[in-house]
FILOBA-42552 format. One line per 3 residues: number of its first residue (from 1); for each residue x, z, y of N, C-alpha, C. Coordinates in steps of 0.05 Angstrom, whole numbers, plus 5000, padded with zeros to 4 digits. Each point is the difference from the previous one (the first is absolute). Layout:
! residues N
NUM) X,Z,Y,X,Z,Y,X,Z,Y | ...
This chain:
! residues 359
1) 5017,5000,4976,4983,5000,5024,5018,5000,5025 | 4986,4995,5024,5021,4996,5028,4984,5028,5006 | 5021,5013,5017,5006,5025,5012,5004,5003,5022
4) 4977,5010,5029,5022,5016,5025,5018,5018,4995 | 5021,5002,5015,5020,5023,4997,5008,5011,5043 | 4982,5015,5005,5009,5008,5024,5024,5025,4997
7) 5022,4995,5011,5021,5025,5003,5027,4987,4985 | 5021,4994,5003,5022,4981,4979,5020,5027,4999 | 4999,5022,5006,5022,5015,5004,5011,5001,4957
10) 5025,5032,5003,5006,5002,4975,4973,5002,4977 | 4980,5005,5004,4980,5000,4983,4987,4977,4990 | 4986,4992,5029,4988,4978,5005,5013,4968,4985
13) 5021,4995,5017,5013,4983,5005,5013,4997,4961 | 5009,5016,4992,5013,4996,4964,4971,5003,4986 | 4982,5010,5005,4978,4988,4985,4982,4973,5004
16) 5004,4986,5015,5002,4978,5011,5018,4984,4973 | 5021,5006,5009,5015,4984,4970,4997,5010,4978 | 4986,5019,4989,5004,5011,4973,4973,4976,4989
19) 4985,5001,5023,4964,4987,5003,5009,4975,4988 | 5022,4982,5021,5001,4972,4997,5018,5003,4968 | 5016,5019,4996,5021,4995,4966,4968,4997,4979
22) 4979,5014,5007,4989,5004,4976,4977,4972,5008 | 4997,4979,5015,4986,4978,4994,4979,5005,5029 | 4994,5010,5010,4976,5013,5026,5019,4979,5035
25) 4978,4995,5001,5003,4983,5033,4989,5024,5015 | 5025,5001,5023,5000,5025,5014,4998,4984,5039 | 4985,5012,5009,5004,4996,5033,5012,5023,5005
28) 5014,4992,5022,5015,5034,5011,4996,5001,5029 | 4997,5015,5016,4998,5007,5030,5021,5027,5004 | 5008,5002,5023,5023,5016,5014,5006,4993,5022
31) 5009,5018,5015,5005,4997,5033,5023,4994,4996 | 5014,5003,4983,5039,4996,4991,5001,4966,4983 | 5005,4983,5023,5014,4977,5002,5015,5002,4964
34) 5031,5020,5012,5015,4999,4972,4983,5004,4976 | 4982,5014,4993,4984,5021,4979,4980,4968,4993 | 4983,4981,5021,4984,4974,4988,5030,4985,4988
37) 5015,4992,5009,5027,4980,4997,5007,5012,4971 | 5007,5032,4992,5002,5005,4969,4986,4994,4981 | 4974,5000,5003,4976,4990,4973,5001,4973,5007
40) 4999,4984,5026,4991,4973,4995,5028,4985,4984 | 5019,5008,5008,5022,4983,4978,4995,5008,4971 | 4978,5024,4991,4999,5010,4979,4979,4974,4979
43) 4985,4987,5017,4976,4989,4991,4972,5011,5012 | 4994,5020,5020,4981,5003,5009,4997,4990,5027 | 4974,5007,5008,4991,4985,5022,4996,5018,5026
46) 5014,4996,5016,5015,5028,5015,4980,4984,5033 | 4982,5014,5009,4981,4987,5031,5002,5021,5026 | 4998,4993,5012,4999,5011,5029,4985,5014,5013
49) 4976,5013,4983,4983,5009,5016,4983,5005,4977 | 4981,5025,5004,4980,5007,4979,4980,4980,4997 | 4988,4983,5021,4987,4982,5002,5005,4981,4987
52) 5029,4996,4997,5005,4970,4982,5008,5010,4972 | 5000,5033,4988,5001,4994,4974,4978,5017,4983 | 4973,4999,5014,4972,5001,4993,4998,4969,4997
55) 5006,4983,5021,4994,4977,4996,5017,4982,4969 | 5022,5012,4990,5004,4992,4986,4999,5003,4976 | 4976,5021,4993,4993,5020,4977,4977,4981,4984
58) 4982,4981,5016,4982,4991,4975,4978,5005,5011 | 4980,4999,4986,4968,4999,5010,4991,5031,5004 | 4993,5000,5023,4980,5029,5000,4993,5014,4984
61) 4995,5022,4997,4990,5014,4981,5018,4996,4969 | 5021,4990,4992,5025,5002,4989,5026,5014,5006 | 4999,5009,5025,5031,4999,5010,5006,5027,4998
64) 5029,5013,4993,5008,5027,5004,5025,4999,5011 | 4995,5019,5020,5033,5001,5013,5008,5033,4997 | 5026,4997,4991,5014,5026,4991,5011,5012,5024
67) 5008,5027,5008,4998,5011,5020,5025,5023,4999 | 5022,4988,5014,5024,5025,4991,5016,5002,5022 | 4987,5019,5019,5011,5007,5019,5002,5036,4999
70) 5025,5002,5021,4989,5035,5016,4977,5009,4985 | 4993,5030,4994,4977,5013,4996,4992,5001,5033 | 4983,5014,5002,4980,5010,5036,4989,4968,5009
73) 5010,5012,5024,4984,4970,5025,5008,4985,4991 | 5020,4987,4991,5017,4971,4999,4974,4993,4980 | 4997,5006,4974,4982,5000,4977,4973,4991,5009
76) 4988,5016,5007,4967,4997,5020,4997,4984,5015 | 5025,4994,5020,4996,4968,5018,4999,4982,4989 | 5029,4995,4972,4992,4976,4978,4978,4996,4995
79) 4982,5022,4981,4980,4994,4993,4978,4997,5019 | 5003,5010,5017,4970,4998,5022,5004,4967,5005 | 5025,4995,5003,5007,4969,5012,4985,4984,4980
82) 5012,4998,4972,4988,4987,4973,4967,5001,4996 | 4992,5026,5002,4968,5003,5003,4989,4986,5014 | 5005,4994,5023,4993,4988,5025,4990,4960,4993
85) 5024,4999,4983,5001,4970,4999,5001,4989,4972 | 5002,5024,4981,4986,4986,4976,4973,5007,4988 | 4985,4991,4974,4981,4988,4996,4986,5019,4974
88) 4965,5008,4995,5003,5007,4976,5007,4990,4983 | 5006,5027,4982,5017,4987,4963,5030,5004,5010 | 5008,4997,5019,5031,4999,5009,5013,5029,4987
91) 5023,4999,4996,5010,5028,4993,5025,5015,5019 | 5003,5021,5007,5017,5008,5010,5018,5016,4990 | 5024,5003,4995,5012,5016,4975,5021,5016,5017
94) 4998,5026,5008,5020,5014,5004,5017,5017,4984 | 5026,4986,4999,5020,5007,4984,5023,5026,5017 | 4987,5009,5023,5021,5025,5008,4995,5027,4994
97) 5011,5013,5019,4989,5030,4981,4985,5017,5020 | 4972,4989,5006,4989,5012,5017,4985,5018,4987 | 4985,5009,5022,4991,5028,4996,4975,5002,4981
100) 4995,5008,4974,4973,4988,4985,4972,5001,5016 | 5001,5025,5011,4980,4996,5014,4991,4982,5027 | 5028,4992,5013,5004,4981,5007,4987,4976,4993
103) 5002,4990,4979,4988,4977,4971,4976,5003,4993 | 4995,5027,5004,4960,4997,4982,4982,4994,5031 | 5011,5004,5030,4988,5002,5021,5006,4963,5001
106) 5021,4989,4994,4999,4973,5004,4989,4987,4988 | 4997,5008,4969,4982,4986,4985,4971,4998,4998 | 4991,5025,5019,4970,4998,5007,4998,4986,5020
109) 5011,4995,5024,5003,4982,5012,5005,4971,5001 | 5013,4994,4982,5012,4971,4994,4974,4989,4978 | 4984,5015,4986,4973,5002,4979,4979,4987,5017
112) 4995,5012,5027,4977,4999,5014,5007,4965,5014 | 5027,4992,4989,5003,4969,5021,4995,4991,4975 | 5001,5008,4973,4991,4985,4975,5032,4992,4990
115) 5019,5013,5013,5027,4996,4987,5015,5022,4983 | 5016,4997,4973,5010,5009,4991,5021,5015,5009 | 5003,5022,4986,5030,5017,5012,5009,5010,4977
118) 5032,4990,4989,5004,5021,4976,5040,5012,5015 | 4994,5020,4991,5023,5024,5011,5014,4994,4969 | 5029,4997,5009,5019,4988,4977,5023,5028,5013
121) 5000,5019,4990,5032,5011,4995,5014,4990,4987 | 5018,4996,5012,5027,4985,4983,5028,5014,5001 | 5018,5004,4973,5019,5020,5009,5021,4975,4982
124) 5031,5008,5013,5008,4966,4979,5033,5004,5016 | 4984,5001,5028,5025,5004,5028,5017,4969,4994 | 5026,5007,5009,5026,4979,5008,5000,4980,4961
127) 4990,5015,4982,5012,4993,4974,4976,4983,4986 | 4971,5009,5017,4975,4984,4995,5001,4970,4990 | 5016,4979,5017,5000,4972,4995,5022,4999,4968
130) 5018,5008,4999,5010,5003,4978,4982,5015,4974 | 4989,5021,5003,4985,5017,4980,4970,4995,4995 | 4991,4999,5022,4971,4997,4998,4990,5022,5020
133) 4973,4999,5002,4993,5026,5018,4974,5025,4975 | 5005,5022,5012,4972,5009,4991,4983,4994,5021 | 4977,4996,4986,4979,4998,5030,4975,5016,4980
136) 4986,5012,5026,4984,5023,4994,4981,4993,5015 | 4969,4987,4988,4981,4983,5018,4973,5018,4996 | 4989,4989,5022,4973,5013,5007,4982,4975,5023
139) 4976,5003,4986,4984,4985,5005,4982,4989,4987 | 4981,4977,4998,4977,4993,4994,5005,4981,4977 | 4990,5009,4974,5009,4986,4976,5007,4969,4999
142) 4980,4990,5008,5004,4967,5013,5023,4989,5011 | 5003,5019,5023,5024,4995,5017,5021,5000,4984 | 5004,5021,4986,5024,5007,4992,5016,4981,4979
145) 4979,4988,4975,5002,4970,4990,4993,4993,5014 | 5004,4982,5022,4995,4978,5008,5036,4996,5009 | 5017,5027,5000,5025,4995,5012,5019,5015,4975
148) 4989,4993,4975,5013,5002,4978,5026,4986,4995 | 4994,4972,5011,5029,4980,4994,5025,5013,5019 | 4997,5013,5027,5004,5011,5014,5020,5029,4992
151) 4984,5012,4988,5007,5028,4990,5020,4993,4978 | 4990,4978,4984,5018,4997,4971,5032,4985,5013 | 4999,4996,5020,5030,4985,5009,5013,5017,5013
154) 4979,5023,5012,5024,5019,5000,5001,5027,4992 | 4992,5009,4984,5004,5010,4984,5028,5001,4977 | 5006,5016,4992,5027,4995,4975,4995,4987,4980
157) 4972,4995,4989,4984,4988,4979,4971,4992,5016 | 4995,4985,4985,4977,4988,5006,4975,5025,4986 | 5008,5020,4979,4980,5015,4986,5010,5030,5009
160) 5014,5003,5011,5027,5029,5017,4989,4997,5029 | 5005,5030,5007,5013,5006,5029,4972,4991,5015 | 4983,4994,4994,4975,4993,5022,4975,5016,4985
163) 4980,5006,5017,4979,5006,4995,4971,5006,5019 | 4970,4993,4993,4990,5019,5022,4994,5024,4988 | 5010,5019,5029,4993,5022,5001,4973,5016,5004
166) 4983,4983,5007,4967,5001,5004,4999,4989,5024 | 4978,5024,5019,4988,4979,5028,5020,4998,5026 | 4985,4996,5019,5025,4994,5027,5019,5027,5003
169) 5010,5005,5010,5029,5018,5006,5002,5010,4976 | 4995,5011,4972,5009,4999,4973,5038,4986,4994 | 5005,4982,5005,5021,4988,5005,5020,5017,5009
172) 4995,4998,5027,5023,5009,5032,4993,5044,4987 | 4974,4991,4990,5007,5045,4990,5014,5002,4976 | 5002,4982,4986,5020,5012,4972,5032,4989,5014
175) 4997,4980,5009,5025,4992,5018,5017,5014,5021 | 4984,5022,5010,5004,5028,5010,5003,5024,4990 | 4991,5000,4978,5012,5017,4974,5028,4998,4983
178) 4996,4972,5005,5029,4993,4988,5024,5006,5022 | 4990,4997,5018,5028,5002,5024,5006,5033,5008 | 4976,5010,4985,5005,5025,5004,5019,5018,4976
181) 5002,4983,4975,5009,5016,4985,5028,4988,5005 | 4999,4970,5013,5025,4996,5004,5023,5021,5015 | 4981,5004,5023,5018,5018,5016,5010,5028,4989
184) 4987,5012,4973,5009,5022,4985,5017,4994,4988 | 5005,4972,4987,5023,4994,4979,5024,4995,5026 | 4998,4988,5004,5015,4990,5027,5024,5033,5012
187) 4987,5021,5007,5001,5018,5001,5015,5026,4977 | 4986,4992,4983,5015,5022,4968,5031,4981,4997 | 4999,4978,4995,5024,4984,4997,5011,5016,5024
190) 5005,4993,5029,5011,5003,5015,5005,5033,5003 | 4987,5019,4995,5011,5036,4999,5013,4992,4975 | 4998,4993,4977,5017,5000,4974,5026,4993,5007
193) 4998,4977,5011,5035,4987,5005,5011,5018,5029 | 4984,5011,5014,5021,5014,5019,5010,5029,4993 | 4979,5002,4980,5008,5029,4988,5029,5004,4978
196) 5001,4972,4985,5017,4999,4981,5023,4992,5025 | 5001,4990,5013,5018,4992,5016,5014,5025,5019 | 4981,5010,5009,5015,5028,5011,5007,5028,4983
199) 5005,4992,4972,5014,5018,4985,5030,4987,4985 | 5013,5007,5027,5036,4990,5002,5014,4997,4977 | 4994,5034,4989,5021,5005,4966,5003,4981,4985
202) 4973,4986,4991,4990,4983,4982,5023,4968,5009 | 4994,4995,5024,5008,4978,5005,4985,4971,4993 | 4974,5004,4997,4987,4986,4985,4995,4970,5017
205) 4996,4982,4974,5006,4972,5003,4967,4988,5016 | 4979,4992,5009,4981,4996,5013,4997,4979,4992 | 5013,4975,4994,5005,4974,4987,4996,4995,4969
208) 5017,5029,4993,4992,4999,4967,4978,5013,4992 | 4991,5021,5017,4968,5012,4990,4981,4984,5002 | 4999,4985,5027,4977,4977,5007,5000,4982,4967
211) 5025,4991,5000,5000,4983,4977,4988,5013,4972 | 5013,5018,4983,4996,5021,4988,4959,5005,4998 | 5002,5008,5020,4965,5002,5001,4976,4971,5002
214) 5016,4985,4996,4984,4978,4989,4993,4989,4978 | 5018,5016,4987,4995,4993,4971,4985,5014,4983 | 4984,5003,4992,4986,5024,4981,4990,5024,5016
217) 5011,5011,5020,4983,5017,5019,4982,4999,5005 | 4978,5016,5001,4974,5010,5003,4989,4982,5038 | 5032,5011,5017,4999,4991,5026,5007,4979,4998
220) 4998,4987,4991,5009,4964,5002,4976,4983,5022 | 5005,4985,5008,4977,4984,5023,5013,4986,5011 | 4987,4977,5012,5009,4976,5021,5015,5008,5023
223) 4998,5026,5010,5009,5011,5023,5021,5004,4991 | 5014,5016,4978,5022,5014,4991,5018,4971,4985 | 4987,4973,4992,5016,4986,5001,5002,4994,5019
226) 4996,4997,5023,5006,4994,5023,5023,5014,5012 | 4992,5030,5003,5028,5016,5005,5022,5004,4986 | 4993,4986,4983,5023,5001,4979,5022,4979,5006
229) 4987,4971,5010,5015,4975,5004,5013,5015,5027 | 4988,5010,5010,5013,4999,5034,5022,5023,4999 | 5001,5017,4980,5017,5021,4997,5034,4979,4985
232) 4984,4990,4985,5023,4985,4988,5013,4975,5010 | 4985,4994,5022,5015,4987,5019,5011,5021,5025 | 4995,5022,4994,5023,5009,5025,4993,5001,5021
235) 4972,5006,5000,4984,5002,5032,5006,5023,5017 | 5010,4989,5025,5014,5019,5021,4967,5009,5011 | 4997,5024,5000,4974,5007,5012,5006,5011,5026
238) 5019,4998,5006,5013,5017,5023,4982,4993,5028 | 5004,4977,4997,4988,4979,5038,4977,5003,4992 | 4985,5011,4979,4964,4997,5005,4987,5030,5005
241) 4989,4991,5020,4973,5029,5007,4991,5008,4984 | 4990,5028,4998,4983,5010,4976,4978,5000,5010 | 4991,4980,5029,4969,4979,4998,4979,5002,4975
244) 4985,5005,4989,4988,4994,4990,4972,4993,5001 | 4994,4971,5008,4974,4990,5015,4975,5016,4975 | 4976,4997,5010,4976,4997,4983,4977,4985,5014
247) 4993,4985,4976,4981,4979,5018,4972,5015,5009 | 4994,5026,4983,4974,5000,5005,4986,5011,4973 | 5007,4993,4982,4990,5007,4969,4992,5027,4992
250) 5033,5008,4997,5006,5038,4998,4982,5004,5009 | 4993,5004,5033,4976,5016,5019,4978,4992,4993 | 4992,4975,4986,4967,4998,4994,4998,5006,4978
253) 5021,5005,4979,4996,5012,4975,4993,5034,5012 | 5017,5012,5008,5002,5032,5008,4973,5001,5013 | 4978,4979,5013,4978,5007,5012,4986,4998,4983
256) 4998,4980,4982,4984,4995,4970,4997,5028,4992 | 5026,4999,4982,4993,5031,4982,5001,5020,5021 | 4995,5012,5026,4998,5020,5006,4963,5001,5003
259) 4988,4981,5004,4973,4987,5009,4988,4998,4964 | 5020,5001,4985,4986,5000,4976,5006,5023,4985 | 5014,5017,5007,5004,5023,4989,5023,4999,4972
262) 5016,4976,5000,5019,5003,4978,5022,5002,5019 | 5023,5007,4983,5021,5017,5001,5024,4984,4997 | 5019,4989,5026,5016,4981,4999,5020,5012,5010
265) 5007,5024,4993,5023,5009,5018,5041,4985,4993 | 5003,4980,4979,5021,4989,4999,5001,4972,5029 | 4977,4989,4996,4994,4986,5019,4996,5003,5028
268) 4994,5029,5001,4994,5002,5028,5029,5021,5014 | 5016,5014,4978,5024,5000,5011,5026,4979,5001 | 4996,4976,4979,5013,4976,5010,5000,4989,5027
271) 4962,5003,5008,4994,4982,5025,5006,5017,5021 | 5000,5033,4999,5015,5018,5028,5041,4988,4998 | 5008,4996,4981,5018,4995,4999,5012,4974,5012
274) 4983,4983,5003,5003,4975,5008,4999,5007,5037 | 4973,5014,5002,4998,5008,5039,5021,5012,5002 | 5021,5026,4983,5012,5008,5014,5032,4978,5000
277) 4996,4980,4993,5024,4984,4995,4997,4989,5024 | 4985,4993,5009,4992,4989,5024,4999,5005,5033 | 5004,5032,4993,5011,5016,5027,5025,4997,5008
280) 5007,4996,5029,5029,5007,5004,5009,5016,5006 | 4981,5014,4999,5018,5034,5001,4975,5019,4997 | 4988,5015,4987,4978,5015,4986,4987,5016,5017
283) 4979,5010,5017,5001,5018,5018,4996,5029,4988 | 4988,4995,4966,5001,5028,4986,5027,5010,4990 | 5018,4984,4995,5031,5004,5005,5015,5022,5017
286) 4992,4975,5031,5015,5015,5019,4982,5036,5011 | 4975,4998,4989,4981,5023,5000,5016,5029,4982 | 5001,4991,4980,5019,5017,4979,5031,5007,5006
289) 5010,4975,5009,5027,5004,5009,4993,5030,5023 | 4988,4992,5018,4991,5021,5030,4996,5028,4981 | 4982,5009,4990,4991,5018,4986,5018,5019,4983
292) 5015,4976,4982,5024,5015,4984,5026,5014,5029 | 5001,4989,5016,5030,5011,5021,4979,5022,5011 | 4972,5003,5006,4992,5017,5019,4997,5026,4984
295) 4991,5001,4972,4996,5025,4980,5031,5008,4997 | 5009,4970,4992,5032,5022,4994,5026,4992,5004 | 4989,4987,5025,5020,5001,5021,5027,4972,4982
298) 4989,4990,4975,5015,4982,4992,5011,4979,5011 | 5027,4973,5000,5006,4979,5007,4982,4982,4994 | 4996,4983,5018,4985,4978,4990,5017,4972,5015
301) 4988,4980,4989,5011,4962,5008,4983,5008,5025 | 5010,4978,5020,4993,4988,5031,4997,4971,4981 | 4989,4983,5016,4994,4973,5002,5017,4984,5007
304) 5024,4982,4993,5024,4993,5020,4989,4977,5008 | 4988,4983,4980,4993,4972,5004,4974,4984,4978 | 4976,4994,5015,4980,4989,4976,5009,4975,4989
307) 4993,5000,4985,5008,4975,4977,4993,4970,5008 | 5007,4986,4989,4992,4969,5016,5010,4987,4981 | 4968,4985,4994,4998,4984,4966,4994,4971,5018
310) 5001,4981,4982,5005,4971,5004,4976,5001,4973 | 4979,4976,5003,4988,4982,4982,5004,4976,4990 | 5002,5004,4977,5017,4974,4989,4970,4984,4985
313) 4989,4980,5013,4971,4979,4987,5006,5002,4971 | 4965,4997,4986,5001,4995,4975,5016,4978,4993 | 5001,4998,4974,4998,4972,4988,4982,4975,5007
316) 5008,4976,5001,4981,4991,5000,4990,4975,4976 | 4981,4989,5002,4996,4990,4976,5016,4977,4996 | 5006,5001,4973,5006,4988,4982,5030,4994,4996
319) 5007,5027,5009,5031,5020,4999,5005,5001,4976 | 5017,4998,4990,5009,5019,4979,4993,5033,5004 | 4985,5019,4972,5003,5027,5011,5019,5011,4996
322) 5016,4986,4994,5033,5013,4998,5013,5013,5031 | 4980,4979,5019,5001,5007,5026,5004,5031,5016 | 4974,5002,4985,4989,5029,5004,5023,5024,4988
325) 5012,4990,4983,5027,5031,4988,5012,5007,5019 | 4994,5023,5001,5021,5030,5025,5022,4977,5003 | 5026,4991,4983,5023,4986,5007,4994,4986,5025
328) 4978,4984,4997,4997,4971,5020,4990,5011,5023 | 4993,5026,5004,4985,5009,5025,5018,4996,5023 | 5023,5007,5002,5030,4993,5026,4994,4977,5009
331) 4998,4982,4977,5001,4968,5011,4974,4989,5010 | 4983,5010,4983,4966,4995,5019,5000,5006,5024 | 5008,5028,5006,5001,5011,5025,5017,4987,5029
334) 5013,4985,4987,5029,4986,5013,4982,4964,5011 | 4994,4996,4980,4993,4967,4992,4968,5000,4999 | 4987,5013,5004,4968,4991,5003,4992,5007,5028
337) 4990,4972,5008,4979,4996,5035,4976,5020,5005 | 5011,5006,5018,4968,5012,5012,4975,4981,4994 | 4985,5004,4976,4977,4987,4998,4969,5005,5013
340) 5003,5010,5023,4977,5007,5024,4985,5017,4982 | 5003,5016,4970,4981,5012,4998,5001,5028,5008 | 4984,5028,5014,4999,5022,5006,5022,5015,4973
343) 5001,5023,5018,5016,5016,4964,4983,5007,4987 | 4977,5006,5005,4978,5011,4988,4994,4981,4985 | 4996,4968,5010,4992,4983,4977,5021,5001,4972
346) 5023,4997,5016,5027,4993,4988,4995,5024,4977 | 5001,5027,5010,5001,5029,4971,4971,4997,4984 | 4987,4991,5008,4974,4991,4981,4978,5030,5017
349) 4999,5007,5021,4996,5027,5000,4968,4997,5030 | 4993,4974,5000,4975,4985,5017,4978,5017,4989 | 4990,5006,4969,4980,5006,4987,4995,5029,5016
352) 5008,5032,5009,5007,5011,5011,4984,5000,5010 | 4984,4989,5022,4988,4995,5029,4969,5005,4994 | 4992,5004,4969,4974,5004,4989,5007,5024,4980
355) 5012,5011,4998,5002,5024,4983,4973,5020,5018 | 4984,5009,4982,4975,5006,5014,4990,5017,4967 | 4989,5026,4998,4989,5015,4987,4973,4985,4989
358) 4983,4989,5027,4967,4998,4993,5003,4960,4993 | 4973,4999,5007,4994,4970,4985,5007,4984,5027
């Protein structure tokens, strides 16, 4: 089937080619010149304007355009734009990681124009076009076969890694679940290895445990091969911030189960862990520092100088993710253009701007 694809970035833009490897005619739209110029040498059909690749989707009431931008506003303008000018039967498929409830308010909306909406979580990242993606769907049975050829190309298997999850935001909520447990694993790895690491006597190897624990270990996972390659290449972690963005997930998980009464406390001290990565200097810190010299009269640090981090752009599509290894980060940082996007787009961290308790 032919496909819109609004958004070409690292997501966007390599599923685009994973689309065209598996047989699927893809349109692409982007405000990034370079980002149409990558897919159209690919074999797709790369246009100028939302206008001209509705127009190049097929008859009314057939057409679906996929939707992979920013979570928040950026997200809502696309689609309000798309609503505006396509047709019933049309489908709209948002593939970011917006807010579920975000998704069930658009899909009653986008219902009443007589248009389809299905919420596609997709988790896959920089290694997606090579591997496949999971995608985690929600929406209207119809819809959802009707973009089967779709799902099976990118997917790891055509019978793997895809599924619906039931009705509208169903998708983007187990897709928020997942990013939530991510941020726990993410987290236990990372106290494990700084813990083994700051016990000197030992002298212990970080290169050979990573490795070591992939084999037959209980903790084995995609992540830990991951840290494992970058350990064994000798990744200087020195030049990188202990930054740690969050798009948005963690906090709608922690409002989920607090609103539902289950009990996520691995998750929801990952996701305090992430805010406080994100401070440049703590104000409950310097609160405690004050307190400890005033009871007992102890030494404490002064502030000599705040820190000053540099952003180094994602990947972009259809990189090698070899890109992405701690090693290569110097040279990204060195050798990649200001690509006009905010940092906020750039850390994935737009979704944010709707973190909201109620409906």
């Amino acid at each position: 089937m032919r496909i819109g694809m609004v958004g070409l970035g690292k997501m966007g833009g390599n599923m685009v080619l994973r689309l065209l490897g598996g047989g699927q005619e893809v349109v692409g739209y982007d405000r990034s010149e370079d980002a149409l110029q990558n897919i159209a040498a690919q074999g797709a059909v790369a246009v100028r304007s939302v206008e001209d690749l509705i127009a190049s989707l097929g008859e009314p009431g057939t057409r679906a355009v996929w939707v992979m931008v920013p979570a928040g506003p950026i997200t809502q303008a696309v689609i309000d734009d798309l609503a505006s000018r396509l047709a019933p039967g049309d489908i709209i498929i948002d593939g970011g990681n917006s807010n579920y409830k975000d998704t069930q308010r658009r899909a009653q909306e986008l219902a009443a124009r007589g248009l389809h909406f299905v919420d596609v979580g997709t988790s896959g990242g920089v290694w997606g076009l090579k591997e496949g993606y999971a995608m985690m769907i929600g929406g209207a049975p119809e819809a959802v076969e009707r973009l089967r050829p779709v799902f099976e190309a990118l997917a790891p298997a055509p019978d793997r890694g895809w599924g619906r999850m039931g009705p509208s935001g169903s998708g983007h909520y187990v897709k928020m679940v997942h990013n939530g447990i991510e941020y726990g694993m993410m987290q236990a790895y990372a106290e494990g290895f700084e813990l083994m690491k700051a016990h000197h006597d030992f002298n212990l190897d970080m290169a050979q445990i990573a490795e070591l624990w992939r084999h037959g270990s209980v903790v084995r996972s995609w992540l830990l091969d991951l840290t494992a390659e970058a350990l064994k290449n000798s990744a200087d972690f020195n030049a990188l911030s202990d930054y740690v963005a969050d798009s948005g997930e963690g906090r709608w998980t922690i409002i989920d189960s607090v609103e539902l009464g289950v009990p996520t406390p691995v998750i929801t001290l990952a996701t305090q862990m992430r805010f406080r990565s994100q401070q440049e200097v703590s104000y409950a810190g310097q609160m405690l520092s004050a307190m400890r010299r005033a009871f007992g009269g102890h030494a404490v640090k002064t502030l000599e100088a705040t820190k000053q981090e540099g952003l180094v752009p994602g990947v972009q599509a259809g990189e090698s993710p070899k890109a992405a290894a701690p090693e290569n980060i110097p040279a990204a940082a060195a050798a990649t253009p200001d690509r006009g996007a905010s940092a906020a787009q750039e850390l994935g961290e737009t979704g944010q701007q709707r973190v909201k308790g109620d409906g």
